[in-house]
C-alpha angles and dihedrals in degrees: 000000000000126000129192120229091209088051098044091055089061089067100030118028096222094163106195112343123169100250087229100051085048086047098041087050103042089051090051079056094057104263096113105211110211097195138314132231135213111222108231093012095140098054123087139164088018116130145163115276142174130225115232110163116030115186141157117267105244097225087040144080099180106029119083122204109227139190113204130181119233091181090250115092125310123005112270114239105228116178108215150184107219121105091195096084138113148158115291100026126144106218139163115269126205110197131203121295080024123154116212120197104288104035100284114149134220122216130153117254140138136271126199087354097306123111107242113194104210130316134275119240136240125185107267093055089051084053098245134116139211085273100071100038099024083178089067127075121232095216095065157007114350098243117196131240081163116126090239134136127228116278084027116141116252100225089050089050094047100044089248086141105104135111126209130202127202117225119207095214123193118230095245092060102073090154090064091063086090155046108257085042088053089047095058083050086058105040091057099041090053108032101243135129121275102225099200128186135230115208111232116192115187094200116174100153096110131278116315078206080067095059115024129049116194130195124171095213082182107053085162092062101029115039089176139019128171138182139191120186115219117210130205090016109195116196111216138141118283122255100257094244085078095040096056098050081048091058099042085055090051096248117125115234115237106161156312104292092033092048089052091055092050101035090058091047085056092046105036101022086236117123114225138199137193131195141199101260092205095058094058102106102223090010083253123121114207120190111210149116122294125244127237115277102021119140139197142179106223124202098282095059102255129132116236123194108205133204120188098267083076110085108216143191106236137177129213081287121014147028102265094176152008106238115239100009126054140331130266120246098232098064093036120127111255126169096283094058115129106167127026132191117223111211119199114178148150113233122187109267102220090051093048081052094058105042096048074049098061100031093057101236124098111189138185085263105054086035081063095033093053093059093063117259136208122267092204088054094066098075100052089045091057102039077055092056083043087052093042091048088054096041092050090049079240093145144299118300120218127223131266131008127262117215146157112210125201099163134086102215103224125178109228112244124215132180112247122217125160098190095056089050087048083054106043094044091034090231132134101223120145120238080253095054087047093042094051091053097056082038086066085050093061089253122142143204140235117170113303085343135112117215108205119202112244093240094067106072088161094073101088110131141032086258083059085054094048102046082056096071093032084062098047091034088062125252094229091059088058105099120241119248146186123228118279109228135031100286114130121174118241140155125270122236092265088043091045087053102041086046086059090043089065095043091051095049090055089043080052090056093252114130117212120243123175128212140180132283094228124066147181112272073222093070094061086061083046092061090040093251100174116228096258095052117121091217086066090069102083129156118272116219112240098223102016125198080229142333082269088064098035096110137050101229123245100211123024093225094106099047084046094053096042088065091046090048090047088055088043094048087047091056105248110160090218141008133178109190129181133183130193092214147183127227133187125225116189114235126184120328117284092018128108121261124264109251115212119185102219115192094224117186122177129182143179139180147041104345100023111105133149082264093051092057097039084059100051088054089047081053091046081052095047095047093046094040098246110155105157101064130132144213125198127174113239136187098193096094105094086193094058135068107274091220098036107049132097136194124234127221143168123199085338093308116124102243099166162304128287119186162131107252120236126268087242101059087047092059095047080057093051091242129153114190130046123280131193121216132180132179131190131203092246096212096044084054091054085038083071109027123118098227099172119065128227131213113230117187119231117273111274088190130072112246123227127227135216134170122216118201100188136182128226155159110280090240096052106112119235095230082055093067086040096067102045096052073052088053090044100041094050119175094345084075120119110152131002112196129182103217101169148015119196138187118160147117083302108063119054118260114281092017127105130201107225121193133199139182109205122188112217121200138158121213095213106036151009105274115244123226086240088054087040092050089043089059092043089052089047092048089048091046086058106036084058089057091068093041107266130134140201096258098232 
């Protein structure tokens, strides 16, 4: 929401009050300001000046030699362009060291050999355009009609004074969305009268009641609706006082009867339409719903097909406007329009919201009308669009208002205890101090009882009532306290593991990105999902940001990669990335999706190999006291490499994928070098963690050493033999080490020599060479049993 300084001060007199003590304060009393903006900020050394010569360049046919009057000395000699001069012109004049609206700069120089002292000014390089000044023409010189004098600048001369502040507005404040709203904000936070108007309309062209008949066919979706009729419209440019407030609000100027629409929505808060009366067929407006398979073609030239979930504005015959939302062509003013109806009226917000939904087009109006707006505010809207008809010359004004009312207009009531509030805020004010605060708010009393205004739906509750005096109070004079109680934040077990997930990952070298939950259907072809795959049924996102962001993604491999690619892409020689992510698995219909947390880790470059991220999991193991855990090569992935992957267990439970991704997918990210990814179920892996840790004394008895050269099948995995020397050993074990791989001359084709160094110990006793011989034997029995031999 914008808000004009020069409009504001209509409502608040606030004299000349530094914009960031008004802005510093007004945000301490809950309208949170966003920025502010000086109108014409970025002109400077431009003024008002007068032709007085006009002549041809000589080296020119196009260029004319000009002395104009600043006001200051002798008239400066400019060379210029425009063919719209002439004697006698009052035009705008950049010196020199001047600065025009986008950074253009200004400096005295010569063309075609004559000295030329600065430039004169059309609309566009003031930054302005034939909507805020119609006399002017938009190919040329800006010529004034202004009431300025000579050496004036220009900003002062054109109204380009203002300064306009954006306010950040909650949801449940509809009444700050305007002026009026704002100026009750300002009057309270600063202690000043709020100066109101009261829209007087003189009216005496004859009864509205004679010419328009209105019925509300949907009560449950318009509680009011109201209706003037204008006579004798004449369609003419606005006075630029009205120009100027609706461009410092951001709105374009068009013309009189628009300007006044929009002009009372900035003001009020309350949208506004007006039709063409003589395109009313029966002269009648009928607010219902409309009926399947209507159609209308609303102001912006689009073709709508309704339903009847769709409340419309009818007349005897046709659809002439979508309520809420926007008007209907075939009732819009056009040039031959004579005589206009003004409409006024309260929709239900949620239905606005879903219309304007379904249709495609949010507007100012159904962003205002969803918030819930205020029926009495609708009369003294309207009988403000009738005054400022009359006060623009913009037509006659009948007589009267026509309306349907649906509505009992009740105050809300809410106990009022000061104590409680005392208590709750833990201030000393007294039930005065506290009255004449929701006084200020336009708030009244009776009895015990609390009369709230109908344009604040947020106070509800005795907490509403509170904030309220919190806010004018003044946060900052609210002491600051502790917590009454015991009660200490602190992680739970799963937050306190997930918490040392991520630190092991960054001891590991691995630096933590986020993504986001929805993807693109593309990424799965990305990853070589095939079409069958179960990972490809995701769930689609009703009302998606795009169709890159339509699916929560079912495994977190192409968000992970897109990150890799954009390093890549970037030209960093290495990267190693983790995430801690979410996927979505679809349930049954109409359930909500099952949320798995994946540990997901990706690298790339000189020092990242399969080995390098296997470590980094063995590490994972060794810090959350996982021992019987498992690897075993696949060939199933189709994004990874079908030679260099690996699948993760624990205790026979699948817990995850290692691997080296396949050349293909490399090549759909536009990568090319290898990377290794590996990704972990996250609460399989706290399923099996040792998270309390045990205290185990220092040995008392010597260990005992031996050394196994053993000899396999090439194919036999390593972590194979180390599990059965685990089986074998028992509880005697203490260490297994690998020590060597060999595969040589020596050793037959297709066969490896595998050599461990295993630590026996016992806890209760020195080991005895018969206890020690008994485990050998066992380790050798089952290492046989995978195929491994003592090598001789």
């Amino acid at each position: 929401m914008n808000l004009s300084m020069k409009w504001l001060k209509e409502f608040v007199p606030l004299d000349d009050m530094p914009i960031r003590t008004f802005t510093e304060a007004i945000t301490m009393s809950g309208s949170k300001v966003e920025g502010w903006e000086k109108e014409g900020e970025e002109i400077s050394n431009v003024v008002v000046g007068k032709i007085v010569s006009l002549e041809r360049h000589p080296n020119s046919d196009h260029l004319w030699i000009t002395k104009t009057d600043v006001g200051c000395g002798e008239p400066l000699q400019i060379i210029t362009g425009a063919q719209n001069l002439k004697v006698g012109d009052i035009v705008p004049v950049a010196l020199h060291n001047s600065t025009l609206p986008g950074g253009k700069k200004i400096k005295k120089g010569k063309l075609r050999g004559l000295e030329s002292n600065g430039m004169l000014c059309s609309l566009g390089e003031l930054g302005l355009t034939k909507h805020d000044f119609p006399y002017a023409i938009e190919d040329g010189i800006f010529v004034l009609q202004e009431d300025c004098y000579l050496g004036q600048p220009i900003c002062e001369a054109l109204g380009l004074n203002d300064t306009k502040i954006e306010f950040e507005i909650t949801s449940n404040r509809p009444d700050c969305f305007s002026v009026i709203g704002l100026a009750r904000e300002v009057a309270a936070t600063f202690h000043k009268p709020l100066n109101l108007h009261t829209p007087v309309v003189k009216g005496g062209h004859g009864s509205c009641a004679d010419l328009l008949k209105v019925r509300v066919e949907a009560p449950d979706l318009c509680p009011m609706y109201s209706a003037r009729v204008v006579k004798n419209v004449r369609v003419k440019p606005s006075p630029r006082w009205m120009r100027e407030r609706l461009r410092a609000m951001g709105v374009r100027p068009i013309n009189n009867i628009v300007d006044i629409t929009n002009y009372v929505m900035l003001e009020y808060g309350q949208p506004m339409h007006s039709f063409d009366y003589s395109l009313l067929a029966g002269h009648e407006i009928h607010v219902r719903r409309a009926k399947d398979g209507e159609c209308i073609r609303t102001l912006d030239g689009t073709d709508h097909n309704l339903t009847s979930n769709n409340l419309v504005i009818a007349d005897a015959e046709k659809p002439v406007a979508v309520a809420g939302v926007m008007g209907g062509e075939n009732s819009e003013i056009t040039d031959s329009t004579t005589t206009i109806v003004f409409e006024s009226a309260c929709f239900n917000g949620p239905s606005v919201r879903r219309t304007a939904r379904s249709l495609g087009m949010r507007t100012d109006a159904s962003a205002l009308y969803e918030k819930g707006l205020d029926p009495n505010n609708c009369l003294p809207a309207l009988d403000r669009a009738c005054e400022l008809v009359e006060l623009l010359d913009a037509g006659d004004v009948t007589d009267g208002v026509v309306t349907d009312v649906h509505y009992t207009p009740e105050h809300r009531r809410i106990p009022f205890d000061a104590d409680w509030i005392n208590r709750f805020l833990d201030t000393h004010l007294s039930a005065d101090e506290m009255k004449e605060i929701l006084e200020k708010l336009e708030c009244t009393f009776d009895g015990n009882d609390i009369i709230v205004p109908t344009f604040r739906p947020d106070l509800v509750h005795k907490a509403d009532i509170a904030e309220e005096i919190a806010r004018f109070y003044g946060y900052d004079k609210i002491p600051a306290t502790l917590l009454s109680g015991g009660a200490q934040g602190k992680y739970t077990p799963r937050q306190k593991f997930d918490k040392a997930l991520g630190e092991a990952m960054i001891s590991l070298g691995a630096s933590e990105i986020m993504t986001y939950s929805f993807i693109s259907p593309k990424y799965y072809d990305k990853i070589c999902l095939p079409a069958d795959s179960p990972l490809r049924k995701s769930i689609t996102i009703r009302n998606p940001l795009g169709e890159d962001t339509s699916i929560m993604r079912t495994t977190a491999l192409p968000s992970m990669l897109e990150s890799l690619a954009r390093n890549y892409n970037n030209r960093n020689e290495s990267a190693c990335l983790y995430e801690l992510a979410t996927v979505y698995l679809p349930t049954e219909e109409d359930k909500l999706p099952e949320e798995l947390p994946k540990l997901i880790c990706a690298m790339y470059g000189d020092g990242y190999d399969f080995f390098t991220a296997k470590g980094m999991v063995e590490d994972l193991f060794d810090r959350f006291g996982i021992t019987d855990w498992d690897i075993e090569a696949t060939s199933e992935d189709p994004s990874y490499h079908p030679g260099r992957c690996a699948k993760l267990s624990v205790a026979g439970e699948d817990l995850g994928i290692i691997g080296e991704l396949h050349p293909k997918v490399m090549e759909n990210y536009g990568m090319d070098c290898r990377a290794i990814s590996f990704t972990l179920d996250v609460n399989t892996l706290y399923r099996h963690a040792q998270l309390v840790k045990t205290y185990v004394p220092l040995p008392k008895f010597p260990a005992v050493s031996r050394d196994f050269a053993l000899l396999c099948d090439d194919e036999t995995p390593v972590r194979t033999l180390e599990q059965a020397i685990r089986a074998g050993a028992g509880n005697l074990l203490e260490k297994v080490k690998l020590f060597d791989v060999y595969k040589g001359e020596q050793i037959e084709s297709g066969k490896k020599s595998v050599a461990f160094s295993v630590t026996l110990r016992s806890s209760d006793s020195t080991l005895t060479e018969e206890r020690v011989s008994g485990a050998v034997k066992k380790i050798i029995q089952e290492l046989e049993k995978v195929g491994a031999s003592l090598r001789l």
